[in-house]
C-alpha positions in Angstrom: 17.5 -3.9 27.2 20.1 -1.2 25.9 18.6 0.8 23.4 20.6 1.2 20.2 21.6 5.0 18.7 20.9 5.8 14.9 24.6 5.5 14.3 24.4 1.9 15.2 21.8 1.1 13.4 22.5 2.3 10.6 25.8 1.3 10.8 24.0 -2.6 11.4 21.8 -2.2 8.5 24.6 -1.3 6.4 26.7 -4.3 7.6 23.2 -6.8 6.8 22.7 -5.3 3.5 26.3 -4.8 2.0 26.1 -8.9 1.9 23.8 -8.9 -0.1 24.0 -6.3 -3.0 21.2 -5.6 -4.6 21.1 -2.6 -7.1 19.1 0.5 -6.9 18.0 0.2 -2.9 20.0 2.2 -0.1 22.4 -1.0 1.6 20.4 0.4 5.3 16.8 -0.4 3.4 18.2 -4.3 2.5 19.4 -4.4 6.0 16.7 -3.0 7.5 14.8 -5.5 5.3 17.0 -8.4 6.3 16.3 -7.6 10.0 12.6 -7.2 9.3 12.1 -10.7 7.8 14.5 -12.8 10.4 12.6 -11.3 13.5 9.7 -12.6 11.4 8.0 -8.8 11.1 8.2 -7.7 14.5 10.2 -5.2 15.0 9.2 -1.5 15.6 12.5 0.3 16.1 13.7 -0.8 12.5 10.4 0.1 10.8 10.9 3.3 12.8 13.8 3.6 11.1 13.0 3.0 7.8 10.2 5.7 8.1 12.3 8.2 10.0 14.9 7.7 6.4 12.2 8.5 3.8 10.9 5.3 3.0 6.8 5.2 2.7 4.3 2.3 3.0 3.6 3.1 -0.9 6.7 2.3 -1.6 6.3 -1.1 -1.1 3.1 -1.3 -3.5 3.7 -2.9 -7.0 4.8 0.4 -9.5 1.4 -0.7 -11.4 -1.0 0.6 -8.3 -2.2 3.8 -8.5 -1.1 4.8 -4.8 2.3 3.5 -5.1 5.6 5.5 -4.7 7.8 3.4 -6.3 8.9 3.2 -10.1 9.6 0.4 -12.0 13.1 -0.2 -11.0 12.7 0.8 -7.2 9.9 -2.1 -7.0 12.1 -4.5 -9.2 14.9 -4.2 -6.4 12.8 -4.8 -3.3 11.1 -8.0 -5.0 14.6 -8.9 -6.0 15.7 -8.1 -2.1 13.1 -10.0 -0.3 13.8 -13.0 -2.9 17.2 -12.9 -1.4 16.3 -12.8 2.1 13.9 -15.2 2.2 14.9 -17.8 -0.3 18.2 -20.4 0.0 19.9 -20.7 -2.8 18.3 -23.8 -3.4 15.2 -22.3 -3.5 16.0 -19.8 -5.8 17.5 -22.3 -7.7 14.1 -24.8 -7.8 11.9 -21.2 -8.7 14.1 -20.6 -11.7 13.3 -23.8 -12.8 9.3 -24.3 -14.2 7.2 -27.2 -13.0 6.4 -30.2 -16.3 3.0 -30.3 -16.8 2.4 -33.6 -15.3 3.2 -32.3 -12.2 1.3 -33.7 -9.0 -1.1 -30.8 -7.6 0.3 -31.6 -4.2 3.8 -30.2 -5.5 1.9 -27.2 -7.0 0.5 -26.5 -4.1 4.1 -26.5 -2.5 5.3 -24.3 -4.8 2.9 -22.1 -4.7 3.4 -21.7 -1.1 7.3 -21.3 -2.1 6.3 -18.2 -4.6 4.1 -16.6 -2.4 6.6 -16.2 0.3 8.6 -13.3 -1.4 5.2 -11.4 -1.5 4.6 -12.4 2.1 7.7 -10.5 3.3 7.0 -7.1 1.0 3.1 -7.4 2.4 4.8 -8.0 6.0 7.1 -4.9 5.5 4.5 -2.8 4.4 2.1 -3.4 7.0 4.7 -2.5 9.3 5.9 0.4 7.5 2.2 1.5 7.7 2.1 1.5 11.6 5.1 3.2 11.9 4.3 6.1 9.5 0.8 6.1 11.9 2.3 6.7 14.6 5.2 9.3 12.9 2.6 11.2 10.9 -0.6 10.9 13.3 -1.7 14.0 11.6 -2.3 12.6 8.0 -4.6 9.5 8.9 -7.4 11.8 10.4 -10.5 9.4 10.1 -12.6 10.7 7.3 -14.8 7.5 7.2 -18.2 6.5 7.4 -18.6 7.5 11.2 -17.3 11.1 11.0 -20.1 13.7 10.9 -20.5 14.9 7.0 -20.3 18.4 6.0 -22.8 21.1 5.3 -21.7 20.8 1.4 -21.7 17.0 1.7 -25.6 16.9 2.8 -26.1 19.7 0.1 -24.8 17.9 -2.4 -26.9 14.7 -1.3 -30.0 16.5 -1.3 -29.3 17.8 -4.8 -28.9 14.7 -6.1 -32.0 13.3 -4.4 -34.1 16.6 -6.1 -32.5 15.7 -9.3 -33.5 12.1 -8.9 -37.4 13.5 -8.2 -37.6 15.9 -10.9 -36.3 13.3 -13.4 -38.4 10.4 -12.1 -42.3 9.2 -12.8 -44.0 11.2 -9.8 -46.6 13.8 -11.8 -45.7 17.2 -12.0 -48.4 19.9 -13.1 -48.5 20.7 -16.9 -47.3 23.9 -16.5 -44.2 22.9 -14.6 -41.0 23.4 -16.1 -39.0 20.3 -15.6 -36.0 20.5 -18.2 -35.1 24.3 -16.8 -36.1 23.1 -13.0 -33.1 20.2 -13.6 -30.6 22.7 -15.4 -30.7 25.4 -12.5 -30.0 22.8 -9.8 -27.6 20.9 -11.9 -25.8 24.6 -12.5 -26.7 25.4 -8.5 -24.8 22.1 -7.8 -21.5 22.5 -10.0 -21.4 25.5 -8.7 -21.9 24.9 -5.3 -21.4 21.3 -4.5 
């Protein structure tokens, strides 16, 4: 299998995406897109690509998530890219359209499934996008999860919490103990430190 230069590709993408126009997205990204969703999701060079051009997993979140790198607009053209990728006109056409209300649940159901497709493709895209970015940018997805070691300040921090929790609690103290000033110095010791 010949492998294909960047000139090519992008030259391919360009030629995939110029059919189908969509405003606001780079005609490569449509193409790239395109390519993505005919081989079904499977394709490593292309998300490669995609990563190698600038273009994040977050930028396939919805604009309203809080990690997401896309605005408004930027999200409105890849939902308005995959719709035209993955939908035939008739489709599109039988989506623009809204279901009576004595529609059968069976047909819901279908249409349903029909929706949910656009969503499948950006989801599809994204998980790729995420591998690829992985394996570009090994550095940033350093496992700070629950089986690395925690830090000296981690396991301070802990333990201050846990003497907080005792000095606060029912245990008995002796009369002459000072609790409210014994809380405010670790509390203090903690912002300070922790």
């Amino acid at each position: 299998m010949r492998v294909r230069t960047v000139s090519e590709l992008l030259t391919t993408y360009a030629t995939i995406g110029a059919k189908h126009a969509i405003e606001g997205l780079d005609v490569t990204e449509v193409g790239a897109m395109d390519t993505i969703h005919k081989a079904q999701g499977k394709l490593d060079t292309t998300y490669a690509f995609m990563v190698s051009n600038g273009i994040l997993p977050t930028d396939y979140l919805s604009h309203k998530n809080k990690e997401s790198t896309a605005s408004k607009e930027q999200y409105a053209a890849r939902g308005e890219a995959a719709g035209m990728l993955c939908y035939t006109k008739a489709e599109r056409a039988e989506l623009a359209t809204k279901l009576p209300k004595d529609t059968p649940q069976g047909e819901k159901d279908a249409r349903k499934v029909l929706q949910d497709r656009r969503t499948e493709l950006l989801k599809t895209i994204r998980r790729g996008l995420t591998t690829a970015h992985k394996n570009a940018f090994p550095d940033e997805y350093k496992s700070g999860g629950a089986n690395e070691p925690k830090t000296a300040i981690e396991d301070l921090g802990a333990l201050m919490e846990k003497a907080i929790k005792l000095l606060q609690g029912d245990k008995p103290f002796p009369d002459t103990f000072a609790h409210d000033d014994a809380v405010a110095v670790i509390k203090g010791f903690q912002k300070t430190f922790c």
